[in-house]
N, C-alpha and C positions, 0 to 999 in steps of 0.2 A: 506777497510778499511771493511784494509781496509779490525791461520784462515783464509781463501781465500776471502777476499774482492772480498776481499777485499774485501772479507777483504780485500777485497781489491777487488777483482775483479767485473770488467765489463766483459760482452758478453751479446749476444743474442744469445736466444735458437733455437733451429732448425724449419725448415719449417711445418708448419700441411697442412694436406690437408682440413681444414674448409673452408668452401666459402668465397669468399668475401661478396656475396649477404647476408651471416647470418651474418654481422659484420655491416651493412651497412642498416642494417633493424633499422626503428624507434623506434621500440619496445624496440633493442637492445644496439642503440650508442646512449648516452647523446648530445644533441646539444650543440653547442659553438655557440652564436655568442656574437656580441657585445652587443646588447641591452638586454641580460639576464645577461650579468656581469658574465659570467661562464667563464674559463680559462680553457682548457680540452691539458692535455698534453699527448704524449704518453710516452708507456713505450716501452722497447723495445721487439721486439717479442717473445713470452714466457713467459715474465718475469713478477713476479708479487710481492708484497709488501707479505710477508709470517711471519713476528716477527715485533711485533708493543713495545715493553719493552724496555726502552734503554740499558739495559745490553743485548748483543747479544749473541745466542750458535755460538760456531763455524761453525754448519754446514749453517746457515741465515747469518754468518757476510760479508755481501752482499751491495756493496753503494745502492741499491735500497730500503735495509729495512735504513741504514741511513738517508736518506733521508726524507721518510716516516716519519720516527719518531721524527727528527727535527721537523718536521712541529706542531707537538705541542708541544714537551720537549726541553727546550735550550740548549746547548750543556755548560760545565760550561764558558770556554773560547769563546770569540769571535773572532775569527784566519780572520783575513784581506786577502785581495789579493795579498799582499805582504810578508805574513807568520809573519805578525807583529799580537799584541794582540789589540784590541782593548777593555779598560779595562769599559768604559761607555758603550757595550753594551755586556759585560760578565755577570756572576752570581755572580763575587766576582768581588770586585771594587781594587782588589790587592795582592798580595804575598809578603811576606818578610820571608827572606834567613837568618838564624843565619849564624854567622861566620865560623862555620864547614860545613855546605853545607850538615847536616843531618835533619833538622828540616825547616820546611814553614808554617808559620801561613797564611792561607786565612781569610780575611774580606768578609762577604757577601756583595752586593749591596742592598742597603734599596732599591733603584728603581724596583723590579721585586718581584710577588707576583703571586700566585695560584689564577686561574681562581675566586676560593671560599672565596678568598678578604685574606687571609693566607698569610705571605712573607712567601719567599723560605727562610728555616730556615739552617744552620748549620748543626740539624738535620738530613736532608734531604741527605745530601752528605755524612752523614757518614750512611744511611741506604744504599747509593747507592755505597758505597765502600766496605759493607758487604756482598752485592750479587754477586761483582765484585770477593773477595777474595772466596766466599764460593764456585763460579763456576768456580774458575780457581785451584780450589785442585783437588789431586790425587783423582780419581774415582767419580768424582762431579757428580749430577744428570743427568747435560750438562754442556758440557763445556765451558766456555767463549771465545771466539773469540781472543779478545785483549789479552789474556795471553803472558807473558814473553814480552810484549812491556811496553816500561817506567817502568820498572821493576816491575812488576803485576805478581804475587805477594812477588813475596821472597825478594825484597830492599825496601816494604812497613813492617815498624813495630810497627805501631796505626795511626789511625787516629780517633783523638778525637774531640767533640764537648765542646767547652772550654763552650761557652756560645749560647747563640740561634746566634749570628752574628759571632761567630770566631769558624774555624775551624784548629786543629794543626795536620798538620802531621809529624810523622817521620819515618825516613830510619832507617834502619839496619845497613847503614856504609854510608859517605861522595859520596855526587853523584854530577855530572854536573846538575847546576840548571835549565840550559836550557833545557836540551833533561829530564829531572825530569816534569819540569812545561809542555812543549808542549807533551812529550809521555806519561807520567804518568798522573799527575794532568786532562790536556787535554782530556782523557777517558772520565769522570766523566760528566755525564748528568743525573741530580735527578730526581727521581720523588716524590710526597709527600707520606713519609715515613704512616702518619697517614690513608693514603690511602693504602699502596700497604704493610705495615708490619704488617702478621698477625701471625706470628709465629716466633719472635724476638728470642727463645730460641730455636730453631729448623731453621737452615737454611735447610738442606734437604730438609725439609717441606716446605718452603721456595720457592725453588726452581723449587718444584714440580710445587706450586701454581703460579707461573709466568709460567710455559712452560705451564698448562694449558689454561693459557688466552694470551699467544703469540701472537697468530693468529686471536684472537676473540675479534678485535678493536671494538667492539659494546657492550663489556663486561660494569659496572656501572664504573667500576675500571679508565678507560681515560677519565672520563668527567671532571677531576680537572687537568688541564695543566698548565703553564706558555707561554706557545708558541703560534705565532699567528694565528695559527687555533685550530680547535677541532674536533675530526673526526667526521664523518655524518651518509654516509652509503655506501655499497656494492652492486655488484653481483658479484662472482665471475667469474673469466676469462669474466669480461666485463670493470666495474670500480670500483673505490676506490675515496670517494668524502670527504673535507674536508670544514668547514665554517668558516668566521671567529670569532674568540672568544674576544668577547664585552671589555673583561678585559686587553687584551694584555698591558703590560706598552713598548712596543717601539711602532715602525710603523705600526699601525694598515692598514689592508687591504681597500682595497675602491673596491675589485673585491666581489663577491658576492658566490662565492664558488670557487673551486678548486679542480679537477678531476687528476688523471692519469688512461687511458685508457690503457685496455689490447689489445695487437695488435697480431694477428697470423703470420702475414711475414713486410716485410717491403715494399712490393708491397701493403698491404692493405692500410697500415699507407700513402704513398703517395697519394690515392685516397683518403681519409679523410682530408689530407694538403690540397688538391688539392681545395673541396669540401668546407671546413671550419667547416665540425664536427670536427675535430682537429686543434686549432691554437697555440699549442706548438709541435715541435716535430723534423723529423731528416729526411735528406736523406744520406742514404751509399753510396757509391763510385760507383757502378753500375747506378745508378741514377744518377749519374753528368751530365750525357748529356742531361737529362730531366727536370730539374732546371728551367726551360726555359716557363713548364708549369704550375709552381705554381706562376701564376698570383695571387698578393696580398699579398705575402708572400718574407719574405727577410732571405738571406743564410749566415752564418757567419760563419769564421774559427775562431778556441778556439782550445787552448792544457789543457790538463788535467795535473799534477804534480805527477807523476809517471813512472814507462815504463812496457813495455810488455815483455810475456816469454811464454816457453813452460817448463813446470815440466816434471822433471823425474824422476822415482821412484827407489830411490838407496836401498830403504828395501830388505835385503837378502831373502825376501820373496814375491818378485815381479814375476810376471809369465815369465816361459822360463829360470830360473837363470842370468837374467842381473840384479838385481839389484847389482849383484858389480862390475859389469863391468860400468852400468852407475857412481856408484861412483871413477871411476878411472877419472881423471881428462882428459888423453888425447881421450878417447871414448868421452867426451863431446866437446872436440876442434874438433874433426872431425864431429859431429852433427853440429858444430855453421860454421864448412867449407862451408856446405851445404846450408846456407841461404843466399839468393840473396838478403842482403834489400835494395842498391840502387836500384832494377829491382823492389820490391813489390813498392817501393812506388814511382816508372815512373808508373810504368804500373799496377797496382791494384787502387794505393790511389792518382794516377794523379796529384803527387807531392805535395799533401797536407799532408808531415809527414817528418819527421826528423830522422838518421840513428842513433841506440841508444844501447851501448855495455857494459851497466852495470846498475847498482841500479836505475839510475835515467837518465832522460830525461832531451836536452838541451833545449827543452819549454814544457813550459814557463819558463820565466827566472827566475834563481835564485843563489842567493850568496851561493849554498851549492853544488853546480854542479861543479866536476871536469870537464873541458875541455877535458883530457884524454878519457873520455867516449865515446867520437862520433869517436875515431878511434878505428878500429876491432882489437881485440888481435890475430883474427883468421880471415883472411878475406875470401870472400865469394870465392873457389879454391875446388871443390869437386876431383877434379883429386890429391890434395894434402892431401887429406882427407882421400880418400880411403891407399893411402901410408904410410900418420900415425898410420893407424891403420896396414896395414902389416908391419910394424917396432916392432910393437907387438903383432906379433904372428898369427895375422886375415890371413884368406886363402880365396881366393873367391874361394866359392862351388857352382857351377850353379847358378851365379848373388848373391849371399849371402854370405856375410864375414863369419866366422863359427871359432871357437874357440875351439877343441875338438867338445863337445858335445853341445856348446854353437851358440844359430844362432843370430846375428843385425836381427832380423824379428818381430816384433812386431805392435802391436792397438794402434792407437792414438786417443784416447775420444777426440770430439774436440769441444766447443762450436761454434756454426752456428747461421744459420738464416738470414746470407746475404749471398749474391755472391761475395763481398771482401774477407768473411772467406773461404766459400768454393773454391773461386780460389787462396787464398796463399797457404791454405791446401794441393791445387795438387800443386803446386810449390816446396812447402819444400817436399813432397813426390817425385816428375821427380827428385832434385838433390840429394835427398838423394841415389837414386837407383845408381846414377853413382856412388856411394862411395862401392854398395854391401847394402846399409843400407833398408831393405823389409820390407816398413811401409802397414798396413792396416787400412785407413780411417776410423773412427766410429763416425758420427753427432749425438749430444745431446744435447739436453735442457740445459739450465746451470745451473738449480738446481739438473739435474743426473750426470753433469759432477765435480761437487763441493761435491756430495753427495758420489761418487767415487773416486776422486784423493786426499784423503790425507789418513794419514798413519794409522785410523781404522780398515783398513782389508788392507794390502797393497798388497793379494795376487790377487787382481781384476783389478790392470788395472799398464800401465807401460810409459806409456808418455802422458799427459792430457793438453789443452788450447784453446785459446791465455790467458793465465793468466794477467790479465791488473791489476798491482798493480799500489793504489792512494794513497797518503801516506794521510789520514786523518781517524783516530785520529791521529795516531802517523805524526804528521807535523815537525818533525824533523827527516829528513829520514837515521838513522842510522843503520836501519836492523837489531836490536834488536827485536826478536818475531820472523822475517822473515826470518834470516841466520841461528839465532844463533841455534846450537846446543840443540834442542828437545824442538825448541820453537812451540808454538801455530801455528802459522802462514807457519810454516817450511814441510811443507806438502810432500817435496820431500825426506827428512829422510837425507839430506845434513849435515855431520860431519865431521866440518873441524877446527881444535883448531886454527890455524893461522887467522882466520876469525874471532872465537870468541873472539882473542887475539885483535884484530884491534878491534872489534865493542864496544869491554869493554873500551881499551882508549878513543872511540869515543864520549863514554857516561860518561867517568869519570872528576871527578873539575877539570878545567883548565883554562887559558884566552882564551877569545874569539879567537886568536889566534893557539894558541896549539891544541884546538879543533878544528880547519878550518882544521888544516895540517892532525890532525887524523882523522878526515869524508873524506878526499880526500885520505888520504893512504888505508883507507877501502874502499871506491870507488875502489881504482886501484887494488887494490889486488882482489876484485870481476869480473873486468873485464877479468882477468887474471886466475880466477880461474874458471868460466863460472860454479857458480853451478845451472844453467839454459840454458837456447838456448835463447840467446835474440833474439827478433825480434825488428821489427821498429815501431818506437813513431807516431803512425797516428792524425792528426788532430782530436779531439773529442767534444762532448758536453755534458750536463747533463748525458743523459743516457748511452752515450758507446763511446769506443774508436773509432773512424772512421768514427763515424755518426757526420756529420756535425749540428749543430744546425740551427731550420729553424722556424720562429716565424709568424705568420699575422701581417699585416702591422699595425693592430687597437689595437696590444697589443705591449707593449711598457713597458722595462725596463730587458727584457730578458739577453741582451746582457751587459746590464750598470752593472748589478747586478751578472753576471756569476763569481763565483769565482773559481778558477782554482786549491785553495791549499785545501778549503773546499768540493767541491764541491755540495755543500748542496744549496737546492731551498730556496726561497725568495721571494713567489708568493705574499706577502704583502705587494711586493715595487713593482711591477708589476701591468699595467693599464690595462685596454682595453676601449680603446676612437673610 
């Protein structure tokens, strides 16, 4: 969220060789324990909070800067564990639908109010709908992330501030209210306008002056929030600390700050759980059998609301001339031949995951999940892989399919940092080879593999991942921004009008009904059109797909408060006793 979250995307970054001993020095890890009321979570290795604005550039729209940013700006909607709204602890106490399904007037909530004793005004959301539109245009300063989801921007055509408490919006033509209010409206997390609007007749300028203070959560500009903290202070590549803020109008915190720590491997991060400088955090599937030594500490299995992939770059200007061979659809049934995911998740994720063959995951549960998905369009058969592809023309040339002048040889940029990533890695690379298909490995950070795999330069790299999409913001997972045709999020240059044909019924007025049967007809046709390599759904937690969530036993509400469709932290509800 999730633009590459995810925008969706989780990973962890690759291995450093920094010591332990420098991560583990006094000087340099924040203490946790109980009796200083500190809550010190990790993050995941590499990885760090880099855009603190709620409007995110595509290359940050990362769940780690969500998160982050949550934690002082409320998101407008309050989306449940069950993808329900909850309108008591939203920004607006309501929406109402004219009859044409072009217009929604929002009510603000008199209950929530700027740190500075200010309610969150009207105002407020339509200065945050002006940055949203100005950085989702052609040649924008930066691009906005969420673009082309809940139709951002072309099915928005004003949003106006009627009065300080009601805001109107209207469309461009008649849209489904549903996937309008959770993908569209649900974007929207204000900040106050009188704070952050200094050049109301100049977006550019605009724009500017947000990417300048992005990064620089210490800037004057965050000290006026709505949300239940307010950031504090830094070092980088050590922590990021948040306190909490005296005004909050919900759950006020009773913990006394709130840390995520920067982690180099996830061999550090477990001496830290181990230890008790960290009592939020994860253990990865290589560490399953060690579980054993984190005395004090309790292990939980959680799914995240989304699935995993590997992108491929169909841009005709991808290196080696494959980018139109990946966009032929049977070059990608013989890639999806090649993945073992009953064998990754026996024997990698020790059967903590679920086999998962399209848009979305069968957990956690949800009423928007076709059951078609968890059967392979293309099962795991690379002996029949290699075949499909000599049905079209491929020639094995000394172990390498070859096409004319065209070779299957290609870099796989691949977010690391555990030995679950790097041993699927070599997995999909042994059966790719039986098909002729001559991958070469390349570990990176996941802000150089995000800063690389989408279609800004497409001549830099040709299959990039685990790409772990969550569907939040867009909590209505219809693949608008993500499939469709030259959307934001669409990073693999994927052009397919039957896709787009399904995803627009998906999102257009219907009854609840009509819509069920169109999210699952685009469900099926994505399984079937494989414009990804899916892999398998691994058990996840806050930070990343696979990492088990793993808490001290003195802190308490971790688990109660995990949401699976938000994924957003809630250290406020969270004790340490």
């Amino acid at each position: 969220m999730k633009a590459h979250r995810l925008i969706s995307v989780i990973g962890a970054g690759a291995l450093s060789a920094v010591t332990l001993a420098a991560w583990s020095s006094p000087t340099r890890a924040p203490a946790a324990t109980a009796s200083s009321k500190t809550i010190v979570m990790a993050l995941n290795p590499l990885q760090s909070p880099n855009w603190f604005f709620p409007v995110i550039s595509a290359s940050a729209y990362a769940v780690t800067n969500l998160q982050a940013i949550a934690l002082s700006y409320l998101p407008l909607l309050d989306i449940t564990k069950t993808d329900a709204i909850n309108w008591k602890g939203s920004l607006i106490s309501g929406v109402k639908v004219n009859a044409q399904d072009t217009q929604f007037t929002l009510t603000m909530n008199p209950k929530f109010h700027w740190s500075d004793g200010r309610p969150v005004s009207a105002q407020d959301v339509v200065f945050n709908w002006d940055v949203m539109k100005a950085a989702s245009a052609p040649n924008a300063v930066w691009p906005y992330g969420g673009a082309g989801i809940g139709g951002v921007p072309a099915d928005w055509k004003s949003v106006v501030a009627k009065n300080a408490r009601t805001v109107v919006i209207s469309t461009t033509q008649p849209v489904n209210p549903t996937w309008f209010i959770y993908n569209g409206i649900g974007q929207l997390e204000p900040v106050p306008a009188f704070v952050w609007n200094k050049y109301p007749s100049n977006m550019n300028r605009e724009l500017q002056f947000i990417a300048k203070l992005a990064n620089s959560p210490n800037a004057p500009q965050y000290r006026v929030v709505d949300g239940p903290f307010r950031f504090q202070s830094f070092q980088a590549n050590n922590y990021w600390s948040w306190v909490p803020n005296p005004h909050f109008d919900g759950h006020k915190a009773t913990i006394g700050k709130f840390m995520l720590k920067y982690e180099t491997s996830s061999a550090s991060e477990f001496v830290q759980l181990r230890s008790g400088t960290v009592n939020v955090g994860y253990i990865e599937p290589s560490q399953w059998g060690a579980r054993g030594q984190l005395n004090g500490n309790t292990v939980d299995t959680t799914y995240l609301f989304g699935f995993s992939s590997m992108s491929l770059n169909e841009n005709v200007k991808a290196p080696g001339g494959l980018g139109p061979y990946f966009a032929q659809q049977y070059v990608r049934a013989a890639l999806q031949m090649g993945v073992n995911q009953p064998g990754i998740i026996k024997g990698i994720y020790h059967g903590l995951g679920v086999q998962s063959y399209g848009p979305l995951s069968s957990k956690p549960n949800s009423v928007f999940y076709n059951p078609l998905l968890s059967k392979p369009a293309y099962p795991y058969n690379p002996a029949a892989g290699k075949r499909l592809l000599e049905q079209h023309g491929w020639k094995d040339v000394n172990g390498v399919m070859t096409k004319g002048k065209v070779k299957l040889a290609f870099t796989v940029e691949y977010i690391t940092g555990t030995q679950a990533t790097n041993d699927m890695m070599q997995e999909l690379q042994h059966s790719w080879a039986q098909e002729g298909i001559k991958v070469a490995l390349d570990p990176q950070p996941l802000d150089t593999v995000l800063s690389v795999a989408n279609q800004s330069n497409p001549s830099k790299w040709s299959m990039a991942g685990p790409m772990n999409w969550t569907y939040e913001p867009d909590y209505y997972p219809s693949g608008d921004g993500l499939f469709t045709t030259g959307g934001a999020s669409n990073n693999n240059d994927y052009n397919n009008a039957e896709a787009d044909k399904l995803i627009l019924e998906s999102t257009s007025p219907a009854s609840a009904a009509v819509t069920k049967r169109a999210l699952f007809a685009y469900e099926a046709y994505l399984r079937k059109s494989n414009p990804v390599i899916y892999l398998p759904w691994a058990a996840g937690s806050y930070t990343a797909l696979g990492f088990l969530l793993v808490h001290a036993n003195n802190v308490h509400g971790t688990l109660r408060t995990f949401n699976p469709i938000s994924d957003l932290l809630y250290p406020n509800l969270w004790t340490v006793k």
